[in-house]
DOSE-158733 format. One record per residue (C-alpha): residue in three letters; residue number from 1; y negated, z negated, x. Coordinates in nm, 3 decimals. Each point is the difference from the previous one (the first is absolute). Example, Ala and Ser with C-alpha at 12.3 -4.5 7.8 and 13.67 -1.06 7.14 Angstrom:
<fimis>
<type:ALA; seq:1; py:0.450; pz:-0.780; px:1.230>
<type:SER; seq:2; py:-0.344; pz:0.066; px:0.137>
</fimis>
This chain:
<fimis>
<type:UNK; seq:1; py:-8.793; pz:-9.378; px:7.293>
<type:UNK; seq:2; py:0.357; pz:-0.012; px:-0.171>
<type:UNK; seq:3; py:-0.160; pz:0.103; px:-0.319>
<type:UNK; seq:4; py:-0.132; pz:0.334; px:0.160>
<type:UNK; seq:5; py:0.305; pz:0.039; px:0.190>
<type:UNK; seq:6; py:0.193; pz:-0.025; px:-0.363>
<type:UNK; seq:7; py:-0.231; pz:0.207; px:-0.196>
<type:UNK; seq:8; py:0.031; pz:0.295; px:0.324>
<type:UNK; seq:9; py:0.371; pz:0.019; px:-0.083>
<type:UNK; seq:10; py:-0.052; pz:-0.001; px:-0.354>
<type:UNK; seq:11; py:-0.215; pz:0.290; px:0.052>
<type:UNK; seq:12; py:0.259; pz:0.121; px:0.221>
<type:UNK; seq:13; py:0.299; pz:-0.027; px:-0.245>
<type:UNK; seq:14; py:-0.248; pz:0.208; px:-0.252>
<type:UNK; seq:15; py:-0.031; pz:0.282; px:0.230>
<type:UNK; seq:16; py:0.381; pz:-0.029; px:0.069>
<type:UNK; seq:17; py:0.085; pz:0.043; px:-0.313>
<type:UNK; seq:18; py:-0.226; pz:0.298; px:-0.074>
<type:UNK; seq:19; py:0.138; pz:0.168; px:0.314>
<type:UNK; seq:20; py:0.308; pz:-0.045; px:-0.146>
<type:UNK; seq:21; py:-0.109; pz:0.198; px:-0.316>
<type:UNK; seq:22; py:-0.080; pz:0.252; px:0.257>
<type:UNK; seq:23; py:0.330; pz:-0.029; px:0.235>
<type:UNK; seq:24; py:0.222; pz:0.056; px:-0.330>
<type:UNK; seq:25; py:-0.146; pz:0.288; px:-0.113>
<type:UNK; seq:26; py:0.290; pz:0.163; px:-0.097>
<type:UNK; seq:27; py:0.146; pz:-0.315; px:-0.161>
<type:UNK; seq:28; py:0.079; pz:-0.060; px:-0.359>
<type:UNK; seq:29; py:-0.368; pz:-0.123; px:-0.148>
<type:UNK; seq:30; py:0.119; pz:-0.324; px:-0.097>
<type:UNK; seq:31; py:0.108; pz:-0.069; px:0.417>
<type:UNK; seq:32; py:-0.365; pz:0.109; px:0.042>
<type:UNK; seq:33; py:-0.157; pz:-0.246; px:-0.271>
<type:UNK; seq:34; py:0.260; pz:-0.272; px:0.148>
<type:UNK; seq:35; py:-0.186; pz:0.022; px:0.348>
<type:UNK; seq:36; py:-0.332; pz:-0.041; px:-0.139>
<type:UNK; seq:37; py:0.083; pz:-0.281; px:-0.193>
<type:UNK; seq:38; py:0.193; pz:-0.166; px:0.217>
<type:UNK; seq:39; py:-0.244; pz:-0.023; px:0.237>
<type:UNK; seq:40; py:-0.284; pz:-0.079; px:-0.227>
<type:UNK; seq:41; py:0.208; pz:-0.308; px:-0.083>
<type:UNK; seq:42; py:0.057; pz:-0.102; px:0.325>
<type:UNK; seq:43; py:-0.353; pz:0.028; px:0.054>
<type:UNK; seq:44; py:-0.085; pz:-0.158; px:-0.234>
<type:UNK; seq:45; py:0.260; pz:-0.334; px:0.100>
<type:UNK; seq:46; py:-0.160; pz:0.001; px:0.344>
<type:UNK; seq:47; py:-0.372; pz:-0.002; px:-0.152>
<type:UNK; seq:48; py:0.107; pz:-0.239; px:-0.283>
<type:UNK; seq:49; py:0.102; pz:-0.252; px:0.307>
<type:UNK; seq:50; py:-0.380; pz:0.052; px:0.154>
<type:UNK; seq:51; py:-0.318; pz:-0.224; px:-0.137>
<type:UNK; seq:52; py:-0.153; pz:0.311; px:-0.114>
<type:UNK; seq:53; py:0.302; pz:0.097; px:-0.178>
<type:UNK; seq:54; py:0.012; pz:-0.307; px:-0.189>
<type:UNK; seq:55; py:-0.311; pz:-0.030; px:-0.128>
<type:UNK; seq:56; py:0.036; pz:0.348; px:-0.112>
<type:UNK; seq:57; py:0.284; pz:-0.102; px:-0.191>
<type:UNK; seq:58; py:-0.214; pz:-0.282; px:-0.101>
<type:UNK; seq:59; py:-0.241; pz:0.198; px:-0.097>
<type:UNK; seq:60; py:0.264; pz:0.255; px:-0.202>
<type:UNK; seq:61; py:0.106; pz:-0.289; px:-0.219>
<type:UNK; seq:62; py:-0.339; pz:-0.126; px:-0.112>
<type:UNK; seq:63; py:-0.068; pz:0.369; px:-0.064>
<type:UNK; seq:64; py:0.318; pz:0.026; px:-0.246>
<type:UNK; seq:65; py:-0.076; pz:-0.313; px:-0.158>
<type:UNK; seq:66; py:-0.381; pz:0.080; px:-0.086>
<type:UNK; seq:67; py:0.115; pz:0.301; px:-0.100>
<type:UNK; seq:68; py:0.218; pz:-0.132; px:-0.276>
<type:UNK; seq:69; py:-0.287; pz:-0.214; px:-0.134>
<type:UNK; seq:70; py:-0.210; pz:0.290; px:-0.076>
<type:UNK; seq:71; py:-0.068; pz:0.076; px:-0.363>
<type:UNK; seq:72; py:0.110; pz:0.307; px:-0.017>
<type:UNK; seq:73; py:-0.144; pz:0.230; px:-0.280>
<type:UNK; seq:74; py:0.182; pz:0.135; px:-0.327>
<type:UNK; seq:75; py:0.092; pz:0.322; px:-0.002>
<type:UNK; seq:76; py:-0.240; pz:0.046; px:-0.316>
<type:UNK; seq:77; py:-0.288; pz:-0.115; px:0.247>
<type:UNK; seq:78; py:0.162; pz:0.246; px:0.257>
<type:UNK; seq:79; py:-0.041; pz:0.313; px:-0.197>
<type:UNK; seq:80; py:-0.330; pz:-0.095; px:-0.135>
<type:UNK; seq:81; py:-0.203; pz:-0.052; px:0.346>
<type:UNK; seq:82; py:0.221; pz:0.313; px:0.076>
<type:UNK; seq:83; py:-0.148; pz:0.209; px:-0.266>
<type:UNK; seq:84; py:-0.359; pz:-0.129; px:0.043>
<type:UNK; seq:85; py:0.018; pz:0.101; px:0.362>
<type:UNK; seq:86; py:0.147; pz:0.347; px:-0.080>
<type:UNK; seq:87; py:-0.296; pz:0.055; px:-0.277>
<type:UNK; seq:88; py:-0.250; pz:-0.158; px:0.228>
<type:UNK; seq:89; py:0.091; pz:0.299; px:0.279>
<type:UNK; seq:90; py:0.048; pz:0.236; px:-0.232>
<type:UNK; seq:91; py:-0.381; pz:-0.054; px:-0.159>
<type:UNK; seq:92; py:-0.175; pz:-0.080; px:0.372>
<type:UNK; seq:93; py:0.230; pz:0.354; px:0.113>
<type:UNK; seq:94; py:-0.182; pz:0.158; px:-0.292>
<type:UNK; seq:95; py:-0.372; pz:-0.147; px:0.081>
<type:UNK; seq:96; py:0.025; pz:0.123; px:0.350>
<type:UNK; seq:97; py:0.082; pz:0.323; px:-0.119>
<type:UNK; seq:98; py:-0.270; pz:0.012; px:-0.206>
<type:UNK; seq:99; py:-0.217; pz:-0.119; px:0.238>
<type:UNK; seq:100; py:0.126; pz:0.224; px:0.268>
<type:UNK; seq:101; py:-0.016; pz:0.315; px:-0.218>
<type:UNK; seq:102; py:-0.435; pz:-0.065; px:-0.115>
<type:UNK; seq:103; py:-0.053; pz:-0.070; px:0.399>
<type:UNK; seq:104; py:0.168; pz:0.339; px:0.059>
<type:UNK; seq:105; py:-0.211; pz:0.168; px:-0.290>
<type:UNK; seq:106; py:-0.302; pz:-0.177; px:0.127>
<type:UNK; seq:107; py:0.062; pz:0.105; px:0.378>
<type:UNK; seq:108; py:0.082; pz:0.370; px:-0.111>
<type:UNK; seq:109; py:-0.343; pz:0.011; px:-0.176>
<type:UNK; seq:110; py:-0.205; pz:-0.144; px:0.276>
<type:UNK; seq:111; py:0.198; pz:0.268; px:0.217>
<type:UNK; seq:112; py:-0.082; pz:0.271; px:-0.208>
<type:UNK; seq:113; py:0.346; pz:0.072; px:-0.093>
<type:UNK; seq:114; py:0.111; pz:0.082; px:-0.344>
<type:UNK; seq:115; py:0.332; pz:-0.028; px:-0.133>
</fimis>
Protein backbone atom coordinates (compact mmCIF):
# COMPACT_ATOMS: atom_id res chain seq x y z
CA UNK A 1 0.00 0.00 0.00
CA UNK A 2 3.03 2.45 0.73
CA UNK A 3 4.32 1.72 -2.68
CA UNK A 4 1.03 3.08 -4.34
CA UNK A 5 0.80 5.74 -1.90
CA UNK A 6 4.60 6.75 -3.09
CA UNK A 7 4.16 6.28 -6.71
CA UNK A 8 0.52 8.71 -6.31
CA UNK A 9 2.80 11.52 -5.15
CA UNK A 10 5.30 10.88 -7.61
CA UNK A 11 2.65 11.25 -10.10
CA UNK A 12 1.61 14.14 -8.18
CA UNK A 13 5.01 16.01 -8.10
CA UNK A 14 4.92 15.37 -12.16
CA UNK A 15 1.78 17.19 -12.57
CA UNK A 16 3.13 19.87 -10.11
CA UNK A 17 5.76 20.57 -11.92
CA UNK A 18 4.01 20.83 -15.30
CA UNK A 19 1.48 23.19 -13.68
CA UNK A 20 4.23 25.08 -12.82
CA UNK A 21 5.32 25.36 -16.54
CA UNK A 22 1.88 26.63 -16.84
CA UNK A 23 1.70 29.05 -13.59
CA UNK A 24 5.04 30.83 -14.92
CA UNK A 25 3.99 31.60 -18.09
CA UNK A 26 5.38 34.77 -18.28
CA UNK A 27 8.67 33.64 -16.67
CA UNK A 28 12.08 33.57 -18.18
CA UNK A 29 12.05 29.91 -20.16
CA UNK A 30 14.75 28.57 -18.22
CA UNK A 31 12.32 29.19 -14.66
CA UNK A 32 9.83 27.25 -16.82
CA UNK A 33 12.27 24.25 -17.80
CA UNK A 34 13.50 24.47 -13.95
CA UNK A 35 9.86 23.48 -12.80
CA UNK A 36 9.57 20.65 -15.04
CA UNK A 37 12.66 19.26 -14.14
CA UNK A 38 12.59 19.73 -10.83
CA UNK A 39 9.73 17.94 -10.39
CA UNK A 40 10.51 15.15 -12.71
CA UNK A 41 13.45 14.57 -10.35
CA UNK A 42 11.63 14.55 -7.42
CA UNK A 43 9.47 12.15 -8.96
CA UNK A 44 11.57 10.31 -9.89
CA UNK A 45 13.43 10.07 -5.97
CA UNK A 46 10.03 9.14 -4.59
CA UNK A 47 9.50 6.26 -7.34
CA UNK A 48 13.21 5.26 -7.15
CA UNK A 49 12.40 4.55 -3.20
CA UNK A 50 9.22 2.19 -4.38
CA UNK A 51 9.78 -1.77 -5.43
CA UNK A 52 8.62 -0.90 -8.78
CA UNK A 53 10.97 1.86 -9.02
CA UNK A 54 13.81 -0.24 -8.28
CA UNK A 55 13.50 -2.83 -10.42
CA UNK A 56 13.03 -0.32 -13.07
CA UNK A 57 16.26 0.97 -12.26
CA UNK A 58 17.27 -2.57 -12.23
CA UNK A 59 16.05 -3.10 -15.21
CA UNK A 60 17.74 0.41 -16.74
CA UNK A 61 21.17 -0.89 -15.85
CA UNK A 62 21.02 -4.32 -17.44
CA UNK A 63 19.60 -2.41 -20.41
CA UNK A 64 22.87 -0.05 -20.57
CA UNK A 65 25.09 -2.81 -20.03
CA UNK A 66 23.65 -5.17 -22.91
CA UNK A 67 23.66 -2.38 -24.81
CA UNK A 68 27.37 -1.84 -24.68
CA UNK A 69 28.01 -5.49 -25.63
CA UNK A 70 26.37 -5.16 -28.88
CA UNK A 71 28.54 -5.42 -31.95
CA UNK A 72 27.85 -2.57 -33.39
CA UNK A 73 28.37 -2.30 -37.25
CA UNK A 74 31.16 -0.28 -39.23
CA UNK A 75 30.20 2.54 -40.75
CA UNK A 76 31.34 0.85 -44.19
CA UNK A 77 28.60 -1.88 -43.34
CA UNK A 78 26.29 1.15 -42.42
CA UNK A 79 26.28 2.79 -45.77
CA UNK A 80 26.20 -0.39 -47.64
CA UNK A 81 22.81 -2.00 -46.14
CA UNK A 82 21.89 1.78 -46.49
CA UNK A 83 22.37 1.89 -50.15
CA UNK A 84 20.93 -1.61 -50.84
CA UNK A 85 17.77 -0.54 -49.09
CA UNK A 86 17.58 2.81 -50.98
CA UNK A 87 18.11 0.78 -54.50
CA UNK A 88 15.88 -1.96 -53.32
CA UNK A 89 12.84 0.90 -52.94
CA UNK A 90 13.84 2.67 -55.60
CA UNK A 91 13.55 -0.63 -58.12
CA UNK A 92 10.21 -2.19 -56.15
CA UNK A 93 8.86 1.95 -56.47
CA UNK A 94 9.60 1.45 -60.14
CA UNK A 95 7.88 -2.23 -60.55
CA UNK A 96 4.76 -0.99 -58.98
CA UNK A 97 4.67 1.69 -61.29
CA UNK A 98 4.96 -0.37 -63.96
CA UNK A 99 2.63 -2.61 -62.81
CA UNK A 100 0.17 0.01 -61.87
CA UNK A 101 0.42 1.84 -65.23
CA UNK A 102 -0.41 -1.90 -67.67
CA UNK A 103 -3.44 -2.48 -64.99
CA UNK A 104 -4.59 1.06 -65.87
CA UNK A 105 -4.05 0.41 -69.73
CA UNK A 106 -5.66 -2.92 -69.33
CA UNK A 107 -8.76 -1.49 -67.29
CA UNK A 108 -9.12 1.51 -69.83
CA UNK A 109 -9.38 -1.08 -72.67
CA UNK A 110 -11.85 -3.37 -71.07
CA UNK A 111 -13.77 0.03 -70.36
CA UNK A 112 -13.71 1.09 -73.72
CA UNK A 113 -11.70 4.07 -73.05
CA UNK A 114 -8.88 5.20 -75.18
CA UNK A 115 -6.19 7.38 -74.23
Amino acid sequence: MTDKIKLLVAFLLVAAGIAGFYYLHDSAAVLKLASVLIGLLAAAGVAWTTALGKQFFMFAQDSIAEAKRVVWPTRKETLQTTAVVIVFAFVMALFLWGVDATLMIFVNKLMGRSD
